[in-house]
C-alpha positions in Angstrom: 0.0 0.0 0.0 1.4 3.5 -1.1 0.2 5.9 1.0 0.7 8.9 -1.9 -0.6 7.0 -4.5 -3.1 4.4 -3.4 -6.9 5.5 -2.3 -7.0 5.2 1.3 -8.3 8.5 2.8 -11.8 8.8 3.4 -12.6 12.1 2.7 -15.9 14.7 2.6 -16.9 16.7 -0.8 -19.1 19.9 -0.5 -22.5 17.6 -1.5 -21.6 16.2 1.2 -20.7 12.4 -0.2 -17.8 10.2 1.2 -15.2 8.6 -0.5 -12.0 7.2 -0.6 -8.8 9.4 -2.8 -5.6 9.1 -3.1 -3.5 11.6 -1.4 -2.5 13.4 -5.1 -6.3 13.6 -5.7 -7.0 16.7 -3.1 -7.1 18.8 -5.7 -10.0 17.3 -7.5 -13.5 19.0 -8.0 -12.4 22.6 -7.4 -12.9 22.8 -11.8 -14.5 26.3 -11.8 -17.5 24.6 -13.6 -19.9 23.0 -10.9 -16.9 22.8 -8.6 -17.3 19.8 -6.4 -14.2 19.9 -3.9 -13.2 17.8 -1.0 -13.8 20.2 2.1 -12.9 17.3 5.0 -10.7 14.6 6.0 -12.8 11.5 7.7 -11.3 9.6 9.8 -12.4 7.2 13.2 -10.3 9.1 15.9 -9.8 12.9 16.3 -6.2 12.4 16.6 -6.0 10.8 13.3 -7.5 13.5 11.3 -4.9 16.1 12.8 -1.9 13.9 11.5 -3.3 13.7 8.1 -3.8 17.1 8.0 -0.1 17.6 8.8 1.0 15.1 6.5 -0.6 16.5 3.4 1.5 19.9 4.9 4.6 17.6 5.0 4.4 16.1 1.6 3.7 19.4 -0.5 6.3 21.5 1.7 9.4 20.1 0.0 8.0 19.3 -3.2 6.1 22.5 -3.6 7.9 25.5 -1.6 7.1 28.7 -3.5 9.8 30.7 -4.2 7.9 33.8 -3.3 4.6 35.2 -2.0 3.6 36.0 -5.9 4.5 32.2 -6.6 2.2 31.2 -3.8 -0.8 33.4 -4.8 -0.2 32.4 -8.7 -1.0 28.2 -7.1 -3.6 29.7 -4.9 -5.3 31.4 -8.0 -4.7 28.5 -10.3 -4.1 24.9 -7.7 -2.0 22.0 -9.8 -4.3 19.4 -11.6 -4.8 16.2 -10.3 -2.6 14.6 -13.4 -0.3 17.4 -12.5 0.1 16.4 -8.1 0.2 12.8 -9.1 3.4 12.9 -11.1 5.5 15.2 -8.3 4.0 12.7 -5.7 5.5 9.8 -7.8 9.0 11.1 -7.2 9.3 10.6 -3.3 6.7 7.5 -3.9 9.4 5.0 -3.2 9.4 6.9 0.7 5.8 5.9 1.5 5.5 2.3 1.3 3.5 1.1 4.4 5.2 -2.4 3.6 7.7 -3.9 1.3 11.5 -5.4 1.7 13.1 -1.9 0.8 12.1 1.6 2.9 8.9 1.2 4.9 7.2 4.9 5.6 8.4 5.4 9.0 9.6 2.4 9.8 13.0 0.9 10.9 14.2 -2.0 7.9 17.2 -3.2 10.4 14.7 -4.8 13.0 13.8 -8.7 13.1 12.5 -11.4 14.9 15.0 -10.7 17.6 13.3 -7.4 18.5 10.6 -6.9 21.0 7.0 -7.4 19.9 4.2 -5.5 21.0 0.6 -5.3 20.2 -0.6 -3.3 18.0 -2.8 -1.3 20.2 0.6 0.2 21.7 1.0 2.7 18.6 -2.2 4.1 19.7 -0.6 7.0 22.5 -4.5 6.5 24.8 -3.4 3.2 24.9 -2.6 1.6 28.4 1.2 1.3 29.2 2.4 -2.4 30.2 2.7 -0.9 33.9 -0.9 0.2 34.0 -2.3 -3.4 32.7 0.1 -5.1 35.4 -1.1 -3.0 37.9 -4.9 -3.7 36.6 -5.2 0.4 36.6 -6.7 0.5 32.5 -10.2 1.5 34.4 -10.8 4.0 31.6 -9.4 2.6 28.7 -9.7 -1.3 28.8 -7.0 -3.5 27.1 -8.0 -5.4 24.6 -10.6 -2.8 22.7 -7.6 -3.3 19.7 -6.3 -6.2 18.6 -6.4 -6.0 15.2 -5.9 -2.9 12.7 -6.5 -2.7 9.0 -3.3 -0.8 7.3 -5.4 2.4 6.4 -5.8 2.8 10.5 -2.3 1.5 11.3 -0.8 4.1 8.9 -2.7 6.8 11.0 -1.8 5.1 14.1 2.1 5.1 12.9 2.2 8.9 11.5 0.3 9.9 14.9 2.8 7.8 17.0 5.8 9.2 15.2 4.9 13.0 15.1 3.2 13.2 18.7 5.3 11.0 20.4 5.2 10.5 24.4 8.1 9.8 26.6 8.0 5.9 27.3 10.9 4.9 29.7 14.3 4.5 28.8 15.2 4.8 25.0 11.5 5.6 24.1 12.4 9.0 22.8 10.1 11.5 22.3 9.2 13.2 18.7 10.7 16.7 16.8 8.1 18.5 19.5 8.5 16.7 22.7 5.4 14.1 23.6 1.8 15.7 22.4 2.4 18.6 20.8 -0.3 22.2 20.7 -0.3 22.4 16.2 -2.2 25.1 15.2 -3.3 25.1 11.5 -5.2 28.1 9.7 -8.2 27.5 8.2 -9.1 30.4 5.6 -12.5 31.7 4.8 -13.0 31.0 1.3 -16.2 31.6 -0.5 -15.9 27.9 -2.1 -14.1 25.9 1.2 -11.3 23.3 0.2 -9.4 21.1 1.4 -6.4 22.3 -0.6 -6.7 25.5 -0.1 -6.4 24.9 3.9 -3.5 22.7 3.2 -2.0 25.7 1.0 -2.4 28.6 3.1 -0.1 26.3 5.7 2.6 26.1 3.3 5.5 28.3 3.7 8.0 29.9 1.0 11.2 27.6 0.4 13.5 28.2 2.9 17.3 28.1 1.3 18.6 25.3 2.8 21.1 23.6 0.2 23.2 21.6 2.7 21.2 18.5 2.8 19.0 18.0 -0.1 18.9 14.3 -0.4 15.5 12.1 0.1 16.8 11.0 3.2 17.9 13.9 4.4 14.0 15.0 4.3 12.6 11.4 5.0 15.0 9.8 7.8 13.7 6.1 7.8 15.1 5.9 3.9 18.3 5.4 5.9 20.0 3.0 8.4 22.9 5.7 8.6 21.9 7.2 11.8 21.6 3.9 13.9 25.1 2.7 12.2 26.8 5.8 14.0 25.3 5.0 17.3 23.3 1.6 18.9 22.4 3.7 21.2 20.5 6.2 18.9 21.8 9.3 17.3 21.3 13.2 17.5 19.4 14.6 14.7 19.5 18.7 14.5 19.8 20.9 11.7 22.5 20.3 10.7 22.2 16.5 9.9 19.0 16.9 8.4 16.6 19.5 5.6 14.8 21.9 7.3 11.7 20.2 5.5 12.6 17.2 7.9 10.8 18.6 11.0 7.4 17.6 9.6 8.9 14.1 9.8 9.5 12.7 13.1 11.2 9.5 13.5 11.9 8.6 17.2 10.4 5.2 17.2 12.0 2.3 15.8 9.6 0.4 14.5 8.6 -2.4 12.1 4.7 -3.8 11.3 3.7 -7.4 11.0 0.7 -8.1 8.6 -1.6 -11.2 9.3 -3.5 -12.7 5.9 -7.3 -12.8 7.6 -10.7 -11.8 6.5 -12.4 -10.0 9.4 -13.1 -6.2 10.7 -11.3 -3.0 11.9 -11.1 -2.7 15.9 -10.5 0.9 15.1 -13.0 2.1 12.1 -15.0 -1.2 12.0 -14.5 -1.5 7.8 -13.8 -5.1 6.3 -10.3 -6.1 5.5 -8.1 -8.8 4.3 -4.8 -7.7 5.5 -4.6 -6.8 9.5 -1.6 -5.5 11.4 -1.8 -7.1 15.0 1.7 -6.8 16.5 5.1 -4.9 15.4 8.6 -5.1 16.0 10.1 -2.3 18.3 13.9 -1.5 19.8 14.7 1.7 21.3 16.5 4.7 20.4 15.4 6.3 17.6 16.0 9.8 16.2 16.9 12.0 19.0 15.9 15.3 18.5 16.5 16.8 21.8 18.4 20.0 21.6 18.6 19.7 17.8 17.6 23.3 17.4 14.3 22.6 15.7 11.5 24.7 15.1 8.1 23.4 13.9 6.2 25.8 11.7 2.7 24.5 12.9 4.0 25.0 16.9 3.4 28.6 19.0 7.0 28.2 21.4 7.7 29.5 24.5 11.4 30.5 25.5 13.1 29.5 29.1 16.5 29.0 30.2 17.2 25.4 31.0 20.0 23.8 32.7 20.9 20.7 30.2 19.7 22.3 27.3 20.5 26.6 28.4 18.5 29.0 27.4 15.9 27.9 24.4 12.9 27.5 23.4 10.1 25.0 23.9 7.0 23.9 21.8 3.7 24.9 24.0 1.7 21.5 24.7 -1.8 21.8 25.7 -2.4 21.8 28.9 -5.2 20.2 31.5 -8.7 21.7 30.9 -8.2 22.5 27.1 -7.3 25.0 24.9 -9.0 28.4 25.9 -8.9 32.1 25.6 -6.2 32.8 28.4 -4.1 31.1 26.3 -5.3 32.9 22.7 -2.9 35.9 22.3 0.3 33.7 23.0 -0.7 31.1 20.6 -1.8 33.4 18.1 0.1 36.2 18.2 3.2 35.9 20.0 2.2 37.6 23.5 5.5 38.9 24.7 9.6 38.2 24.2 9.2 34.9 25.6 6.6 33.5 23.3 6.2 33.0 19.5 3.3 32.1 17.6 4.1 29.1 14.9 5.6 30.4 11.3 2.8 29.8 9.6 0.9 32.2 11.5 3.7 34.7 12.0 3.9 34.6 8.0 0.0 34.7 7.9 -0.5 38.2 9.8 2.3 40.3 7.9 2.0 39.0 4.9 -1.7 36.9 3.6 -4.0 38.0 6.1 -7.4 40.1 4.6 -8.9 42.1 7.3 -12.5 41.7 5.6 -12.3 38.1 6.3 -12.3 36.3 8.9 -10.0 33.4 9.7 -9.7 30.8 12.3 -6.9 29.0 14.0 -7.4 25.0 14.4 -5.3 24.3 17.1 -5.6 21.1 19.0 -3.0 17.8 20.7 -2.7 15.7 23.6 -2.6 16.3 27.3 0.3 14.3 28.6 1.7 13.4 32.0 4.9 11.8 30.7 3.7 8.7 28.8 0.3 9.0 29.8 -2.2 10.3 27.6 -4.6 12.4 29.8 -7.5 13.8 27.2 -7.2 15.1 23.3 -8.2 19.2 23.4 -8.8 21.2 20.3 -10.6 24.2 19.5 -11.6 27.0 16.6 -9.8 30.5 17.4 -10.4 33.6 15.1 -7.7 35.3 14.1 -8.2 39.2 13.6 -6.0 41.0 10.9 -4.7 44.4 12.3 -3.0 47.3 10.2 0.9 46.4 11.0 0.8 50.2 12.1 -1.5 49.2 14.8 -0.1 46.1 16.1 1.3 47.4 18.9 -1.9 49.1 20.3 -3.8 46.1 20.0 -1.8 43.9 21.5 -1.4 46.1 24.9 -5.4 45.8 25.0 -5.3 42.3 24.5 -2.6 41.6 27.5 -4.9 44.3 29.5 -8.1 41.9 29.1 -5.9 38.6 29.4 -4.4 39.9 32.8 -7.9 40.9 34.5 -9.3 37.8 33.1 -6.5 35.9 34.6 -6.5 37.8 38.1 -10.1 37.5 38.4 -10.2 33.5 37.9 -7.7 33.6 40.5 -9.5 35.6 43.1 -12.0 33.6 42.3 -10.2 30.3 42.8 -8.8 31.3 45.9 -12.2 32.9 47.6 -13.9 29.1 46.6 -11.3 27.5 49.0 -11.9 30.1 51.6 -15.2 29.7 52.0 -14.7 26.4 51.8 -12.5 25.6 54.3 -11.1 27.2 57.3 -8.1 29.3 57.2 -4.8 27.1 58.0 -6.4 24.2 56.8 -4.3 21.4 55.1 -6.9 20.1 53.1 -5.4 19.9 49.5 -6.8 19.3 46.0 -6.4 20.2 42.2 -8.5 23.4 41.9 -7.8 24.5 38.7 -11.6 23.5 37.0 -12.4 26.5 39.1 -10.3 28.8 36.7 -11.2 26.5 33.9 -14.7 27.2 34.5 -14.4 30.9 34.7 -12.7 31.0 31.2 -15.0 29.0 29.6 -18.2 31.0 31.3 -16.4 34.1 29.7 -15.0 33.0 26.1 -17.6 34.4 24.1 -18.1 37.9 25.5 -14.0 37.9 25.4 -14.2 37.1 21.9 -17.2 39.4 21.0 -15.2 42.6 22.7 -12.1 41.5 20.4 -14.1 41.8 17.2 -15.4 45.5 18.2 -11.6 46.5 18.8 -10.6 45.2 15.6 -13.9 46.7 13.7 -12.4 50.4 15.9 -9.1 50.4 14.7 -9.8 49.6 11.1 -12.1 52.7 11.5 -9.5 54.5 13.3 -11.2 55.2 16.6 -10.1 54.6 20.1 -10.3 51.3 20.2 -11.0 50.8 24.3 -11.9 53.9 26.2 -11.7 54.0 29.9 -15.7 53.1 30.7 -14.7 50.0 28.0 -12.1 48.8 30.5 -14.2 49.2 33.4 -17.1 47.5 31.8 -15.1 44.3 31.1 -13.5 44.5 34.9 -17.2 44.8 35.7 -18.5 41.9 33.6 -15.3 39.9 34.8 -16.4 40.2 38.5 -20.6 39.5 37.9 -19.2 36.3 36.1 -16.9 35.5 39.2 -19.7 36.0 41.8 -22.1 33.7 39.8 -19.4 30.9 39.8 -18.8 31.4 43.5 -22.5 31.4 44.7 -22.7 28.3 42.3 -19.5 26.0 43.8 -20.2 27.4 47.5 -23.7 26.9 47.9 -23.7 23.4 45.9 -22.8 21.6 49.5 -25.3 20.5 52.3 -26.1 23.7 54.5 -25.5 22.1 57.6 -22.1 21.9 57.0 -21.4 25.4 55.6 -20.6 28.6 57.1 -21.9 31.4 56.7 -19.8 33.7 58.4 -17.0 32.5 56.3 -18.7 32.1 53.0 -20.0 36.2 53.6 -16.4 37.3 53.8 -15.1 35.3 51.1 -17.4 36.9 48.7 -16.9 40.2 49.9 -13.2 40.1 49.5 -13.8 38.7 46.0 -15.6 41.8 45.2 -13.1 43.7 46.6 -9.8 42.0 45.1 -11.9 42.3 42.0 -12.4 46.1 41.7 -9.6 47.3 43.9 -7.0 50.0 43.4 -4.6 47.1 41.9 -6.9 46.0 39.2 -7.8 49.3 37.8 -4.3 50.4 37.9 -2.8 47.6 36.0 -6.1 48.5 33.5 -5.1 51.6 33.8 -8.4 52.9 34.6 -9.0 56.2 35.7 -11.8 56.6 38.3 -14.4 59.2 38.4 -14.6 60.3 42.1 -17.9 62.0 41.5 -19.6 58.8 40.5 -18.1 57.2 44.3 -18.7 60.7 45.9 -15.3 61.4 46.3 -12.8 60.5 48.8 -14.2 58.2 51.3 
């Protein structure tokens, strides 16, 4: 199975039918006569269908890479045909064999019977660890739910493996991003929505990069040459690879073992003759810690580090999901220490149109080491601003982030008061408190966003002082409602009221104090208080 030139992605057209292409079919239907395009990957696990999307990304990068932005609007206006996609897939073909005696796509050639065998519900990263069967722990996700895999699902399983993977012990590196990286994709807003044209507007212009411009260089597993140097695993960084090679993690070692057998998918539930139940597995693959990578679908966040100094780190999501507090420093880049991913970086100087509106898909694994805690993603917008007002905007947006963020911890805090009495040692993970705030307050956030953007393009002042105090306000009404909800949800004979009344009152107070209003820079009007009190 070729996994560029066989049909094996189920994918969604604008009628709305399902089939199955091949990947060099994704332009197909977008003929401006009754244009018929596929809009949507399908596939039976949410994690899945965020690898494909970045595989398509990885495939046209280095066979595609405009030379310049008029080269990439020139493919935008006019895509490649179908005929056209098909014969520069066929030249990297050979890379993305699923099986065969040569290269395997993302697999290690050099393993055999010798090698450790697992089951083939261990490329799945929500899978239970051997520790947590032996322990009898799997309460949430049994064993045995996979046992067999047909190769369209174990080729998403691999790519999603490789590209997201978790620590697991000793040797079981983790991928280009560390284990469960935050990718954020754009997705335009096109008149006629397309697949390609969301896989296009995350392609970048060709970076000059002439050291390494081998296959291999781009697709690692096309070579035993790193495992040679080193049993023990090798370093990849810049250096030893094409920039084009960070779409293509290869930490795993890892080698697939079909069974001949009619029967279904544990995974998608689709008939098959061919099932992959086990695969061969040795550690140390590609080490790309300290390698000097950047992703271009990765916001990064810089800290000094004492084995690695001072660099910078991918953002992972984080427990709870992926929420506004987190929205200007994914999107945007919110101070020095953060940067939004290239593609969006490249996105907002350069192809953004502030008539339209465009969302961020950003999603990935929460992980606790090897252990995969919940899959988060979520739809941002993204609001074009005139570069000469850039600077203006994104002090109002650090403004509303900071309140937001004091407020949910006031709030937070002023739960546990009431709750409990002072000096108690009562502990507890809290943080669905703060959660809970953001989430009550998203859309308001989002709606007060839009109206600064819609200000500035009509150059007025795009938050005035009773606009600050209005969103401190609405902050503080949304706080109280959570706190009357979490305090008063107990049994009343074992509440206090004494403490629950002065916990709420100094949750007002920390709200709209003299701290708050200065860091929003709000200037009170003493008439409205009647003065000094």
């Amino acid at each position: 199975m070729n996994l560029l030139l066989d049909k094996w992605l189920t994918v969604q057209r604008k009628d709305g039918k399902e089939e199955k292409v091949a990947p060099y079919e994704i332009t197909d239907g977008l003929e401006k006569k009754k244009p018929n395009p596929i809009v949507e990957i399908i596939t039976p696990r949410a994690d899945f269908k965020g690898s494909i999307y970045q595989f398509l990304i990885g495939v046209l990068q280095p066979i595609y890479s405009p030379e310049d932005e008029d080269a990439w609007k020139e493919i935008q206006r006019q895509p490649p045909s179908v005929v056209e996609l098909k014969q520069r897939f066929s030249k990297i073909a050979y890379a993305f064999e699923l099986l065969g005696d040569k290269q395997r796509f993302m697999q290690d050639m050099g393993l055999n019977s010798e090698n450790k065998e697992e089951a083939i519900s261990s490329l799945l990263i929500d899978s239970p660890g051997t520790n947590t069967i032996k322990e009898n722990k799997d309460h949430f996700v049994k064993r045995g739910a996979v046992e067999k895999v047909c190769l369209e699902c174990t080729a998403q399983a691999l790519l999603t493996l490789q590209i997201n993977s978790p620590s697991g012990g000793q040797g079981h590196l983790t991928s280009i991003r560390g284990g469960g990286p935050l990718t954020t994709l754009i997705i335009p807003d096109d008149s006629i929505p397309s697949l390609w044209n969301t896989i296009w507007y995350n392609i970048l212009l060709a970076e000059e990069d002439t050291s390494n411009t081998k296959d291999e260089t781009v697709f690692p597993w096309l070579t035993d040459r790193f495992f040679k140097q080193n049993s023990g695993g090798s370093k990849a960084t810049t250096e030893d690879l094409h920039a084009n090679a960070v779409y293509w993690s290869f930490p795993r070692r890892i080698l697939l073992q079909t069974v001949e057998e009619e029967g279904t998918c544990d995974i998608c539930s689709a008939k098959a003759e061919v099932f992959c139940k086990t695969y061969l597995t040795k550690t140390y693959g590609l080490d790309y810690g300290g390698g000097g990578w950047i992703h271009p679908l990765s916001p990064y966040y810089f800290k000094k580090d004492k084995d690695l100094g001072d660099t910078w780190f991918p953002y992972h999501p984080q427990s709870g999901g992926i929420l506004y507090n987190h929205w200007q420093a994914f999107i945007y880049g919110k101070t020095q220490q953060d940067k939004n991913a290239k593609v969006l970086s490249h996105f907002l100087r350069v192809r953004g149109k502030p008539k339209k509106q465009t969302v961020v898909w950003a999603f990935g694994y929460d992980m606790d080491n090897m252990k995969a805690r919940c899959w988060y993603e979520s739809r941002m917008p993204i609001y074009k601003i005139p570069p000469e007002q850039t600077v203006v905007f994104e002090d109002i947006l650090t403004k509303l982030l900071t309140a937001a963020s004091q407020v949910a911890s006031n709030l937070q805090k002023k739960v546990k008061d009431a709750w409990l009495n002072p000096g108690s040692k009562a502990s507890g993970d809290m943080e669905y408190i703060k959660l809970s705030f953001f989430q009550a307050t998203e859309t308001h956030f989002f709606e007060i966003v839009s109206g600064i953007q819609d200000k500035l393009k009509q150059e007025e002042e795009p938050l005035d002082n009773q606009g600050k105090l209005d969103w401190l306000y609405y902050l503080n009404r949304e706080a109280h409602k959570l706190f009357d909800t979490y305090v008063e949800s107990g049994a009343l004979e074992f509440e206090n009221i004494k403490r629950i009344t002065q916990a709420r009152k100094e949750l007002h107070m920390w709200n709209l104090g003299k701290k708050m209003k200065k860091d929003m820079q709000i200037i009170e009007d003493k008439t409205e208080t009647g003065g000094k009190k």
